[in-house]
N, CA, C and O atoms as a Tripos MOL2 file, in Angstrom:
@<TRIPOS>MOLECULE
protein
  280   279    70     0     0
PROTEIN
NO_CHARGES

@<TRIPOS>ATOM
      1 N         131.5470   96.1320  112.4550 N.3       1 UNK1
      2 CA        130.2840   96.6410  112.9690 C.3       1 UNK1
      3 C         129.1350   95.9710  112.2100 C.2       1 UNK1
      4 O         129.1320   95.5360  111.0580 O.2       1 UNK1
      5 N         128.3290   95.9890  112.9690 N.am      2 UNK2
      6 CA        126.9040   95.0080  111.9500 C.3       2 UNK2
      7 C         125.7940   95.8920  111.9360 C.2       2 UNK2
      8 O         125.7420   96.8540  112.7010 O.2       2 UNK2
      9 N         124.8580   95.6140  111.0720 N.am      3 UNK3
     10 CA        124.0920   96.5470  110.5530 C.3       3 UNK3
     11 C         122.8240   96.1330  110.4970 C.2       3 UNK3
     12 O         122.4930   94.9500  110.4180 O.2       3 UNK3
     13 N         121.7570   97.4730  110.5510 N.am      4 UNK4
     14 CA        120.4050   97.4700  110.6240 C.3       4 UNK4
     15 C         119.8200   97.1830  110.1130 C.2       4 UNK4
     16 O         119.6780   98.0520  109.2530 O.2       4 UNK4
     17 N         118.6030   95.6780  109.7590 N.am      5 UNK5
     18 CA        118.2960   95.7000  108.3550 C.3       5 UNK5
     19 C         116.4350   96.4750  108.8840 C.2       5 UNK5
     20 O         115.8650   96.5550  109.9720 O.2       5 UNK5
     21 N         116.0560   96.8840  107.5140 N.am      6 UNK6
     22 CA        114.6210   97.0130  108.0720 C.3       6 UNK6
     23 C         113.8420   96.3040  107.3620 C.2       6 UNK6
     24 O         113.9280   96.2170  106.1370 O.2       6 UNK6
     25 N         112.8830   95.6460  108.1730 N.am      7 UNK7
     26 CA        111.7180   94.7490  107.8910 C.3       7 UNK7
     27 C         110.0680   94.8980  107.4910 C.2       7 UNK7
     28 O         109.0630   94.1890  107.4610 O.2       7 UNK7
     29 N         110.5870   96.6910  107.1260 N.am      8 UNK8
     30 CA        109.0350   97.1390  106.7630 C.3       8 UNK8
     31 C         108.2780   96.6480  105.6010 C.2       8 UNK8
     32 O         107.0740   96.8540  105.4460 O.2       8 UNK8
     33 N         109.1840   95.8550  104.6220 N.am      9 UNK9
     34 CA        107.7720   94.9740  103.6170 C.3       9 UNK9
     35 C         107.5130   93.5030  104.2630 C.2       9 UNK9
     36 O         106.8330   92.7530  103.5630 O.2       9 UNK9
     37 N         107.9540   93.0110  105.4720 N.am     10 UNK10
     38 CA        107.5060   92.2940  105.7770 C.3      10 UNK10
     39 C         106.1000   92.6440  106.8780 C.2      10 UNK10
     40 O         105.0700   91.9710  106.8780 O.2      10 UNK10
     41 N         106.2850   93.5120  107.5260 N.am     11 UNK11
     42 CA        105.1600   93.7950  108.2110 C.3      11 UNK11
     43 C         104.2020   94.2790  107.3490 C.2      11 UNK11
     44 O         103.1300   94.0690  107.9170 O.2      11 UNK11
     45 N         104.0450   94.6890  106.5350 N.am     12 UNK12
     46 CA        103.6140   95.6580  105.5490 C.3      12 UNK12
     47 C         102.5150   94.4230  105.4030 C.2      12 UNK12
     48 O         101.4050   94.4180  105.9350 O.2      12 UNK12
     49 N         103.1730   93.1830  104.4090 N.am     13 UNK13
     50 CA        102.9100   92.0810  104.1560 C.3      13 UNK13
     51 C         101.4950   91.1050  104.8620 C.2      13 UNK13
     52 O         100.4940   90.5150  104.4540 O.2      13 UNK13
     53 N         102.2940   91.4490  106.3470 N.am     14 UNK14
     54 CA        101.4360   90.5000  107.3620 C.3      14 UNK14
     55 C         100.2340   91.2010  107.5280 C.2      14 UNK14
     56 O          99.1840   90.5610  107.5870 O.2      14 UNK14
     57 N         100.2350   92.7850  107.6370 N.am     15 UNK15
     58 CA         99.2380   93.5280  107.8070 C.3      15 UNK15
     59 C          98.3380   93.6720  106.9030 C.2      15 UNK15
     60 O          97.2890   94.2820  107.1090 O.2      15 UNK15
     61 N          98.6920   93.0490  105.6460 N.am     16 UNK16
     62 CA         97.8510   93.2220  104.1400 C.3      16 UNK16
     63 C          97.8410   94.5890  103.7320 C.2      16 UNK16
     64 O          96.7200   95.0930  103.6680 O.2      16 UNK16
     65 N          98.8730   95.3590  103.4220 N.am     17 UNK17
     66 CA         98.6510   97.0360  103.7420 C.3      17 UNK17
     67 C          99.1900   97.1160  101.9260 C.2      17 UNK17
     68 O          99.7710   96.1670  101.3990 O.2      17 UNK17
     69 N          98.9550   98.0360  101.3980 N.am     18 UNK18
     70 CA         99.8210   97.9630  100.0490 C.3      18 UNK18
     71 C         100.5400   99.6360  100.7350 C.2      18 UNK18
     72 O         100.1230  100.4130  101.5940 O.2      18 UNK18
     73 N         101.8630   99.6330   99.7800 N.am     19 UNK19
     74 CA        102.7400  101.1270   99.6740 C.3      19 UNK19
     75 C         101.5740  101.9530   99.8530 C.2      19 UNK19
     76 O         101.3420  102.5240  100.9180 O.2      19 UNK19
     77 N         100.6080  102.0550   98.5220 N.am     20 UNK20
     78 CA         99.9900  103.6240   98.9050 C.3      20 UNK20
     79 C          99.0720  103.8280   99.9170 C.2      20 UNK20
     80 O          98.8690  105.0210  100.1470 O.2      20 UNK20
     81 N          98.3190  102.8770  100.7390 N.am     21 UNK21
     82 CA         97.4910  103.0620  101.6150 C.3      21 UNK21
     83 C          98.3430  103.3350  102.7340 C.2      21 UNK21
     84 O          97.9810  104.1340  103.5980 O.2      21 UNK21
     85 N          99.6050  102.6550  102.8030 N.am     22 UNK22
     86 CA        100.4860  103.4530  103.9220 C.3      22 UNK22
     87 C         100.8440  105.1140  103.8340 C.2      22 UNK22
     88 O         100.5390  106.0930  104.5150 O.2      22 UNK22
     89 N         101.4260  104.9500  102.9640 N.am     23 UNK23
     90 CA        101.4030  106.3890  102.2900 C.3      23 UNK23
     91 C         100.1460  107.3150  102.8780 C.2      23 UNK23
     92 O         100.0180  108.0700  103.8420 O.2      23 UNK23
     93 N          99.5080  106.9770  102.0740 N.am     24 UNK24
     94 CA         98.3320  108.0420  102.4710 C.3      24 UNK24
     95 C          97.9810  108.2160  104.6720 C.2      24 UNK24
     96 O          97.8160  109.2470  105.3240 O.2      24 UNK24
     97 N          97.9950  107.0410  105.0550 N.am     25 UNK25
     98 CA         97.9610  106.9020  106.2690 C.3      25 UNK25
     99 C          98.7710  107.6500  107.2590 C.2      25 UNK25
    100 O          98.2700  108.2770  108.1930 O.2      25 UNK25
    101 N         100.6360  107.5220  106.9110 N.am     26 UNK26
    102 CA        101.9300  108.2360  107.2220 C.3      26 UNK26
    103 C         101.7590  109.9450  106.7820 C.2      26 UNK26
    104 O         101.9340  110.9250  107.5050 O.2      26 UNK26
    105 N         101.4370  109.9000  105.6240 N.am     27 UNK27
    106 CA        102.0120  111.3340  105.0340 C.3      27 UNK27
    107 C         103.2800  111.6240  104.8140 C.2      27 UNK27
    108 O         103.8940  112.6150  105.2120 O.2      27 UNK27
    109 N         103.7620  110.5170  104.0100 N.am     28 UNK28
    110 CA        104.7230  110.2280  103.1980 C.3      28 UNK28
    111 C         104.8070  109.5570  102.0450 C.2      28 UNK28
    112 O         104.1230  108.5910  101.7040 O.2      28 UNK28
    113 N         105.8940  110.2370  101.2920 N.am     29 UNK29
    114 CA        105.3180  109.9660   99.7340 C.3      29 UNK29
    115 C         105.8790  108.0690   99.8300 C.2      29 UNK29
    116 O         106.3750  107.3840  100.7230 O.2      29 UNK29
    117 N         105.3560  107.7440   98.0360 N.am     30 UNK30
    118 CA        105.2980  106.7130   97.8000 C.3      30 UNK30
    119 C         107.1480  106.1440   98.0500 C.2      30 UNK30
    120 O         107.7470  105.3850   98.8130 O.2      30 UNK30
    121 N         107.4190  106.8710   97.1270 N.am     31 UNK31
    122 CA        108.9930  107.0580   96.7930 C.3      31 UNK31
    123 C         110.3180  106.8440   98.3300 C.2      31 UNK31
    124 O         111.3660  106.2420   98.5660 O.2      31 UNK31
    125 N         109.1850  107.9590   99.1280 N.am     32 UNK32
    126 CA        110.6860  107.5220  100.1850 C.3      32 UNK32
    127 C         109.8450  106.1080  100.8970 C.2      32 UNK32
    128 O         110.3170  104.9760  100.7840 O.2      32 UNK32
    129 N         108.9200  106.3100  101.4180 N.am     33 UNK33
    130 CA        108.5930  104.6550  101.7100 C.3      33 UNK33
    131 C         108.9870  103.2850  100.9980 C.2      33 UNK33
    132 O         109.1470  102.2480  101.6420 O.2      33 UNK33
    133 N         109.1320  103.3660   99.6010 N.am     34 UNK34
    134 CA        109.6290  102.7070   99.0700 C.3      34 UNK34
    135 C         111.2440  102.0330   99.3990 C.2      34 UNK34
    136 O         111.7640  100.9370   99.6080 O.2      34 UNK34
    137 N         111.5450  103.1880   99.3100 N.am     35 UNK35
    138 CA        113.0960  103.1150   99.7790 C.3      35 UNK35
    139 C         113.3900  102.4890  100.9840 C.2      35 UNK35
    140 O         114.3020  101.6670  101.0670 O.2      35 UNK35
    141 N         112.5270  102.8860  102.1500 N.am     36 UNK36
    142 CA        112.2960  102.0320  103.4720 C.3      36 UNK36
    143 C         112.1000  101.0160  102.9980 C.2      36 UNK36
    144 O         113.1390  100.4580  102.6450 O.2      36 UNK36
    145 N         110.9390  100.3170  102.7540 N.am     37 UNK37
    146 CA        110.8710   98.9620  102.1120 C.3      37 UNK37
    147 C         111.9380   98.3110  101.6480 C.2      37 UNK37
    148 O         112.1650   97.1690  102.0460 O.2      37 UNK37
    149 N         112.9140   99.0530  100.5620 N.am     38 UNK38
    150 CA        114.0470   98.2800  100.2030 C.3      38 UNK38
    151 C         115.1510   98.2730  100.8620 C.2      38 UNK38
    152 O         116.1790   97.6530  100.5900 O.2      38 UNK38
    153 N         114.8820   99.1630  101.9870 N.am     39 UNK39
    154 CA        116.2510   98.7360  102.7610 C.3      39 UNK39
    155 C         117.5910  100.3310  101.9920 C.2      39 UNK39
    156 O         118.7530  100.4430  102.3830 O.2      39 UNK39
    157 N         117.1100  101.0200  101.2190 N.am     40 UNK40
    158 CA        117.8210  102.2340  100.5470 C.3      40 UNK40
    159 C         117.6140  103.3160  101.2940 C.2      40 UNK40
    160 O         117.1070  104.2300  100.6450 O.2      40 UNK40
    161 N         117.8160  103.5580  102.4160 N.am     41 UNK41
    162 CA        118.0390  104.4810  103.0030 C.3      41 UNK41
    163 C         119.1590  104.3670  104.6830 C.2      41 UNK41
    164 O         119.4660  103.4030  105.3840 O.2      41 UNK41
    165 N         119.3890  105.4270  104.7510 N.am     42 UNK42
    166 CA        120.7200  105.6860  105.9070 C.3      42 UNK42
    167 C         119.5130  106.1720  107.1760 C.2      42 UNK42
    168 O         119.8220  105.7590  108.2940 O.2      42 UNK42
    169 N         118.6070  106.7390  107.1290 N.am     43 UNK43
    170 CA        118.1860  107.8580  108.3320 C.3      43 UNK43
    171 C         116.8200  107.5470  108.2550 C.2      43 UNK43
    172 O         116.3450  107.5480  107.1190 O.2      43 UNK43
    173 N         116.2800  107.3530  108.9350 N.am     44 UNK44
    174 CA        114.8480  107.5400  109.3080 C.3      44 UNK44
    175 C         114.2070  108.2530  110.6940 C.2      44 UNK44
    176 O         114.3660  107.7410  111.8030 O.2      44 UNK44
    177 N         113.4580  109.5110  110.4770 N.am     45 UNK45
    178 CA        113.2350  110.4320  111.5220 C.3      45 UNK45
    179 C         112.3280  109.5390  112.2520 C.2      45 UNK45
    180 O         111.6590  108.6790  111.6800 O.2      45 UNK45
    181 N         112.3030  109.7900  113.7820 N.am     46 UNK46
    182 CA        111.6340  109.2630  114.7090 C.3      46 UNK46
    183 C         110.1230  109.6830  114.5940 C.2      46 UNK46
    184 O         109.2120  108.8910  114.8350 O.2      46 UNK46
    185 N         109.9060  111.1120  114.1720 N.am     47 UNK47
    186 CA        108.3850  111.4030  114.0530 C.3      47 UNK47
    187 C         107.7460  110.3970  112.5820 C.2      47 UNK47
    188 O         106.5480  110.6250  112.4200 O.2      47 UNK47
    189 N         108.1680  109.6550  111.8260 N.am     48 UNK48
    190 CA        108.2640  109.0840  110.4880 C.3      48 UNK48
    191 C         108.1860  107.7220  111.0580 C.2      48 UNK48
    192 O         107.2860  107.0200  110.5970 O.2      48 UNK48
    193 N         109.0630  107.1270  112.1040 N.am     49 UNK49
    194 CA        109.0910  105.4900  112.7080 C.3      49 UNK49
    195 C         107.6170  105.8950  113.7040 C.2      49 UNK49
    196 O         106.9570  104.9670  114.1720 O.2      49 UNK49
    197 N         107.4310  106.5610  113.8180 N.am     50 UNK50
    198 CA        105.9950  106.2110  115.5680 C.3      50 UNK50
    199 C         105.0900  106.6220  114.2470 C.2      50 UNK50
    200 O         104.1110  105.8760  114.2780 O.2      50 UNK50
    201 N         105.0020  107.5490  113.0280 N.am     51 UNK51
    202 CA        103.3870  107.4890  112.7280 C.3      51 UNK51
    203 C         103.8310  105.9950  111.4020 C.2      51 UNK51
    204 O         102.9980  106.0620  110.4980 O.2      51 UNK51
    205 N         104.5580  105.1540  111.2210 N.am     52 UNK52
    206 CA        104.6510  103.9130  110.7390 C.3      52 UNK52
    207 C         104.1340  103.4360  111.2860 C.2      52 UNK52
    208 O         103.0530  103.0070  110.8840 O.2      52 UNK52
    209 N         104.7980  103.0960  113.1810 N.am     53 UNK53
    210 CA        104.3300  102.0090  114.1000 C.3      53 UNK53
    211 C         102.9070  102.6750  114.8390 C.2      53 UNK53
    212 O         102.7710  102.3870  116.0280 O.2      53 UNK53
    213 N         102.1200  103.3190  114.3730 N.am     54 UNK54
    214 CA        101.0030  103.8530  114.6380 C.3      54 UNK54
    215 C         100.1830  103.0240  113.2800 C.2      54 UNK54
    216 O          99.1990  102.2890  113.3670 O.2      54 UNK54
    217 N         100.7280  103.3030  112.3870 N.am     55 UNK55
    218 CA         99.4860  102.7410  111.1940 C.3      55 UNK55
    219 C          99.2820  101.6520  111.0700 C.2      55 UNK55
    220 O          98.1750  101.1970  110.7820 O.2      55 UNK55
    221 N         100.5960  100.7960  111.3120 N.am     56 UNK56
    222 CA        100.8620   99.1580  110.9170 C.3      56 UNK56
    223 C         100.6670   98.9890  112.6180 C.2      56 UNK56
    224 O         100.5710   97.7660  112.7170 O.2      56 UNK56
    225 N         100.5860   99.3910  113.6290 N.am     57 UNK57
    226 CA         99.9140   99.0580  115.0730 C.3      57 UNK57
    227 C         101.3470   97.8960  115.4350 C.2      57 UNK57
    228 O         101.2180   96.7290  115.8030 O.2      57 UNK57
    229 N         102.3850   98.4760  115.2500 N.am     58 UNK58
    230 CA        103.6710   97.8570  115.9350 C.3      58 UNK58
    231 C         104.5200   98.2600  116.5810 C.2      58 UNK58
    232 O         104.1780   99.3430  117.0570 O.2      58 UNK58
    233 N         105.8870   97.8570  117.0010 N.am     59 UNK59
    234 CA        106.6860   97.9140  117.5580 C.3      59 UNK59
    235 C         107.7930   98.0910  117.0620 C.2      59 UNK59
    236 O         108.2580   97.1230  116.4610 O.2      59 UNK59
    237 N         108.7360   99.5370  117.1260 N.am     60 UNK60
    238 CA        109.6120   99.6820  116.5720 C.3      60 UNK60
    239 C         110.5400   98.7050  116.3430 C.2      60 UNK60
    240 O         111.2210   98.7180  115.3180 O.2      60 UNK60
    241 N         110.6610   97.7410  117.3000 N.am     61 UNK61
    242 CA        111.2740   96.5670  116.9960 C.3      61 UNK61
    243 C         110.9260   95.4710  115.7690 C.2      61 UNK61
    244 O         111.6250   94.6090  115.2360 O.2      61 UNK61
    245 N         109.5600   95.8810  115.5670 N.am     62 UNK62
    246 CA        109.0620   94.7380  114.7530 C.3      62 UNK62
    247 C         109.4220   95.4610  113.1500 C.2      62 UNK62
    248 O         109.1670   94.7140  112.2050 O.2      62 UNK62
    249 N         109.8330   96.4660  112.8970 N.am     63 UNK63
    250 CA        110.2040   96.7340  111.7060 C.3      63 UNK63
    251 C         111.9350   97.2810  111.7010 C.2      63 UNK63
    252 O         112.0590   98.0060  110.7140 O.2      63 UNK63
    253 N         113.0880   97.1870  112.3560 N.am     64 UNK64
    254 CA        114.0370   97.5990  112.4030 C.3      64 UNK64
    255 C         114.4830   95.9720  113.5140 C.2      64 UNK64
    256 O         113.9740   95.4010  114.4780 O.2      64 UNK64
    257 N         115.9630   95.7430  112.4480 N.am     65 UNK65
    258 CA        116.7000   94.4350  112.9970 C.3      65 UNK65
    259 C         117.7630   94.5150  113.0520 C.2      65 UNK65
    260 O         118.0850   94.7910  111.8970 O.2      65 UNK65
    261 N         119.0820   94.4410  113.9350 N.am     66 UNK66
    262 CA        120.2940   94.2590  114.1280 C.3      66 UNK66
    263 C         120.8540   92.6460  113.8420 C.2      66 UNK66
    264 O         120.5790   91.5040  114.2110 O.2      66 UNK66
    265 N         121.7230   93.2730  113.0260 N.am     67 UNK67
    266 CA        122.7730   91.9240  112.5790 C.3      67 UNK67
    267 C         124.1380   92.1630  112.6730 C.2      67 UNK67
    268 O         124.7800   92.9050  111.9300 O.2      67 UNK67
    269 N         124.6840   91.3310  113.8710 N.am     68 UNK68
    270 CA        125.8380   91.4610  113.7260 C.3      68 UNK68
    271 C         126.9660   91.3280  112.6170 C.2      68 UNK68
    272 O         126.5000   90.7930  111.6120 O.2      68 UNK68
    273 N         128.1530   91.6150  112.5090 N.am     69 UNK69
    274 CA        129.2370   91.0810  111.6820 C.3      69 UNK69
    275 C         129.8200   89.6990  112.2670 C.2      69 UNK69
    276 O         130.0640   89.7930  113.4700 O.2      69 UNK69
    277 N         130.0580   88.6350  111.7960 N.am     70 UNK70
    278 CA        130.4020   87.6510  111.5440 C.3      70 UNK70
    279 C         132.1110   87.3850  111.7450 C.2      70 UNK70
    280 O         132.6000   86.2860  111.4810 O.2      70 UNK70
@<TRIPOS>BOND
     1     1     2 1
     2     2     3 1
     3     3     4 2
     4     3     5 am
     5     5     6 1
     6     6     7 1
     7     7     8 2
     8     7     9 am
     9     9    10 1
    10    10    11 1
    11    11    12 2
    12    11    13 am
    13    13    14 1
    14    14    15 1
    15    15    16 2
    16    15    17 am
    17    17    18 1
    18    18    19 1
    19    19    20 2
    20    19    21 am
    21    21    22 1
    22    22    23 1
    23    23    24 2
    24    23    25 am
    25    25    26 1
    26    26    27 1
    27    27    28 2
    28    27    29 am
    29    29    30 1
    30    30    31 1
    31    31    32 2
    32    31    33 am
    33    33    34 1
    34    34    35 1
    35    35    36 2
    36    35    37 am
    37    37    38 1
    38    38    39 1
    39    39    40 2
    40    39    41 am
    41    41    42 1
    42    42    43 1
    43    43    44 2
    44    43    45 am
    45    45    46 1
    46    46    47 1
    47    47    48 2
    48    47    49 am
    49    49    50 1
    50    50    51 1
    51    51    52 2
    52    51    53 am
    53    53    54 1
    54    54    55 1
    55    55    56 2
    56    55    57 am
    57    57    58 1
    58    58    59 1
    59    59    60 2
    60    59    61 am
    61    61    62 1
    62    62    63 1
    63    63    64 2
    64    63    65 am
    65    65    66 1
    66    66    67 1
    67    67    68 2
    68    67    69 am
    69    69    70 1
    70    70    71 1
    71    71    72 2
    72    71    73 am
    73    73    74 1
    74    74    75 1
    75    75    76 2
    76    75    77 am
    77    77    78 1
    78    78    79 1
    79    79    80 2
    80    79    81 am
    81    81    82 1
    82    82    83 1
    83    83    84 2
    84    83    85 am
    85    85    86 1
    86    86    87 1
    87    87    88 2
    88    87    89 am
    89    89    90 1
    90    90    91 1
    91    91    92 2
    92    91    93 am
    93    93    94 1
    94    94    95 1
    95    95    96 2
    96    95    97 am
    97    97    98 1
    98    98    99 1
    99    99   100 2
   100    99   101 am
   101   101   102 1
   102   102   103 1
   103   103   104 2
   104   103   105 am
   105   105   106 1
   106   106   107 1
   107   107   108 2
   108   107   109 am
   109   109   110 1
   110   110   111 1
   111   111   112 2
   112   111   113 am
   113   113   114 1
   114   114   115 1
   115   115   116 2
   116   115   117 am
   117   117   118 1
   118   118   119 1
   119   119   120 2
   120   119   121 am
   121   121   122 1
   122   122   123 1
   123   123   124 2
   124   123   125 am
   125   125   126 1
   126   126   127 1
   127   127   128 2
   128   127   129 am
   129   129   130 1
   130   130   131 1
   131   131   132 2
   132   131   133 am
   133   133   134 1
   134   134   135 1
   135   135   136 2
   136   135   137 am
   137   137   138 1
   138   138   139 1
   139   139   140 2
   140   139   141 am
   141   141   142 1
   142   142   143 1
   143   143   144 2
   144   143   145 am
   145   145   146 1
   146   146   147 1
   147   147   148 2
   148   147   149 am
   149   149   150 1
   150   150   151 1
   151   151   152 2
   152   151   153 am
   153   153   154 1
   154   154   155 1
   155   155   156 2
   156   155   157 am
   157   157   158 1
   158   158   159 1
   159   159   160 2
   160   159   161 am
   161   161   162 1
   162   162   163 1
   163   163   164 2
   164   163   165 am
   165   165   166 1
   166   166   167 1
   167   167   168 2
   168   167   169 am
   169   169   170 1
   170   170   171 1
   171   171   172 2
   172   171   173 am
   173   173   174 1
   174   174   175 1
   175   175   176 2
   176   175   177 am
   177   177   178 1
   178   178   179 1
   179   179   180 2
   180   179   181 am
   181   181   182 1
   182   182   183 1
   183   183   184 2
   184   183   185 am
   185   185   186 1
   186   186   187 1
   187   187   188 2
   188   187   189 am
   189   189   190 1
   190   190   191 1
   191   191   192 2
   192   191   193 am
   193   193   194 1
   194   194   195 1
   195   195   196 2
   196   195   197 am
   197   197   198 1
   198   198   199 1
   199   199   200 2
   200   199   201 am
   201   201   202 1
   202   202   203 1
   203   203   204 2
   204   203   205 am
   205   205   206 1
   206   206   207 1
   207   207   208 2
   208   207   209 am
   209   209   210 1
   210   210   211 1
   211   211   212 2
   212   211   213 am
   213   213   214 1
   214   214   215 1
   215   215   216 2
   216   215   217 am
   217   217   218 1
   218   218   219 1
   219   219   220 2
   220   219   221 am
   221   221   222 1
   222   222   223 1
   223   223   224 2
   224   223   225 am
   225   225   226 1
   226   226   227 1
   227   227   228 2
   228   227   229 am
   229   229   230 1
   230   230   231 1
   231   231   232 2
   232   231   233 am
   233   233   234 1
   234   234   235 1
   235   235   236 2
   236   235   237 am
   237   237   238 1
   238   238   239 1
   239   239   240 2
   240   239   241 am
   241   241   242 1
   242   242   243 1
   243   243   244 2
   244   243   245 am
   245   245   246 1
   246   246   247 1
   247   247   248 2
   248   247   249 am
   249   249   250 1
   250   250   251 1
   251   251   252 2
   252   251   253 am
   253   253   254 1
   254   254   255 1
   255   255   256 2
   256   255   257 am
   257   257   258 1
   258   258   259 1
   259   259   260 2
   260   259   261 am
   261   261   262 1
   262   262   263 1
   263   263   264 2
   264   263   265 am
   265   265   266 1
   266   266   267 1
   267   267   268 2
   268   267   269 am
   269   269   270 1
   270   270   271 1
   271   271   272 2
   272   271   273 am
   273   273   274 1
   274   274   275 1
   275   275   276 2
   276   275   277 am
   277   277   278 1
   278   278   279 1
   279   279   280 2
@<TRIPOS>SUBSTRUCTURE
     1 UNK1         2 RESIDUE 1 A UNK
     2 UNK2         6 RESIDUE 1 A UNK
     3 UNK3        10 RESIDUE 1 A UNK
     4 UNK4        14 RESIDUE 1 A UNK
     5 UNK5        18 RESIDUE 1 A UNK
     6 UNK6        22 RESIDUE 1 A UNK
     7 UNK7        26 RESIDUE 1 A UNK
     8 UNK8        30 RESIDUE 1 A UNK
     9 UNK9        34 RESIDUE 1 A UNK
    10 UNK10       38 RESIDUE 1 A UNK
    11 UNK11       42 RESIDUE 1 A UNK
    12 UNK12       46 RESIDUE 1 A UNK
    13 UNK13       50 RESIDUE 1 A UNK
    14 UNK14       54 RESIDUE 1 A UNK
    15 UNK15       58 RESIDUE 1 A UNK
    16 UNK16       62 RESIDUE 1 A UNK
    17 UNK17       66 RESIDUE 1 A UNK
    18 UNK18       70 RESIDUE 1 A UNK
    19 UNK19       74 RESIDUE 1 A UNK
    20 UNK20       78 RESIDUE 1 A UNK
    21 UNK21       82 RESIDUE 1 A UNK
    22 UNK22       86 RESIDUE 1 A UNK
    23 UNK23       90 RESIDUE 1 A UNK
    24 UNK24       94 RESIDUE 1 A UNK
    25 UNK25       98 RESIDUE 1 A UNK
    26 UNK26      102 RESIDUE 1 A UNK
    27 UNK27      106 RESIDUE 1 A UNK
    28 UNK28      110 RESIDUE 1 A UNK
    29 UNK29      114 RESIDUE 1 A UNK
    30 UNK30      118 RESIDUE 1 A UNK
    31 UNK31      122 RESIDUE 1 A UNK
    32 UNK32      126 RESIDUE 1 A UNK
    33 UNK33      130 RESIDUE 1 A UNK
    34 UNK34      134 RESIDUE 1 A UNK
    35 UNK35      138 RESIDUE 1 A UNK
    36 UNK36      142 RESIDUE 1 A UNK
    37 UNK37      146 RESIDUE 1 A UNK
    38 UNK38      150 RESIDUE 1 A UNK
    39 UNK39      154 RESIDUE 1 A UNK
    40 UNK40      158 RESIDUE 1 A UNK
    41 UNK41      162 RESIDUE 1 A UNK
    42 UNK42      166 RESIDUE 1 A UNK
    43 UNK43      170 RESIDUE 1 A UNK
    44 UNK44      174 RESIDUE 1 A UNK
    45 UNK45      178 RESIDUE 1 A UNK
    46 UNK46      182 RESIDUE 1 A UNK
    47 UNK47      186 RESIDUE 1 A UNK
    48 UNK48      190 RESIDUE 1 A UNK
    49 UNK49      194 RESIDUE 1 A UNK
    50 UNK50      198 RESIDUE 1 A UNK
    51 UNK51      202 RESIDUE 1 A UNK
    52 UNK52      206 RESIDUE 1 A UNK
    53 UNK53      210 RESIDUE 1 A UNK
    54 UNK54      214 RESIDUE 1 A UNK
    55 UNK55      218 RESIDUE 1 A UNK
    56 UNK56      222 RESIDUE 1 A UNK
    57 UNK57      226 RESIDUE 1 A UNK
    58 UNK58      230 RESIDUE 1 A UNK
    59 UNK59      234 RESIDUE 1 A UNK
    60 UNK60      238 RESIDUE 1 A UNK
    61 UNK61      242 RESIDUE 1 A UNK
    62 UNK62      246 RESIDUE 1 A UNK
    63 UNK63      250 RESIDUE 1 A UNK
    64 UNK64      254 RESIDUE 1 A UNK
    65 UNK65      258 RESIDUE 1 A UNK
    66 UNK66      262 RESIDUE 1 A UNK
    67 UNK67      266 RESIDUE 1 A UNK
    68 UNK68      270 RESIDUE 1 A UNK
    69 UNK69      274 RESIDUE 1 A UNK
    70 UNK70      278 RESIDUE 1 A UNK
C-alpha cells in the first residue's frame, strides 16, 4: 500500500506564511501544526484541512500527496 505524504511546509513556504501566523489564522496550536508540517501525524480532521485550505487559499490537493509502493 503507498502512502500519503503531506506538503504543508511547502505551501506554507510559497505563501510566505510562518507556523504561528497560521496558527493564529486556523485556531490551532503551534505544536499540532507542526507535526502536520513534519509529516508526524496519522489523522487530520476535515474541519482542520478546509480552515488550512481557507488560510493558505488552496486546494486540498495542493497540501496532501499519494505515493505509491514500488
Amino acid at each position: 500500500m503507498g502512502s500519503i505524504i503531506l506538503r504543508l511546509d511547502r505551501v506554507m513556504a510559497d505563501r510566505k506564511i510562518s507556523l504561528n501566523e497560521l496558527s493564529e489564522m486556523v485556531g490551532v496550536s503551534n505544536v499540532n501544526l507542526s507535526k502536520m508540517k513534519n509529516g508526524k501525524i496519522s489523522a487530520i480532521r476535515f474541519s482542520t484541512l478546509e480552515a488550512i485550505c481557507e488560510a493558505l487559499n488552496c486546494q486540498p490537493g495542493d497540501l496532501l500527496e499519494y505515493t505509491p509502493d514500488e
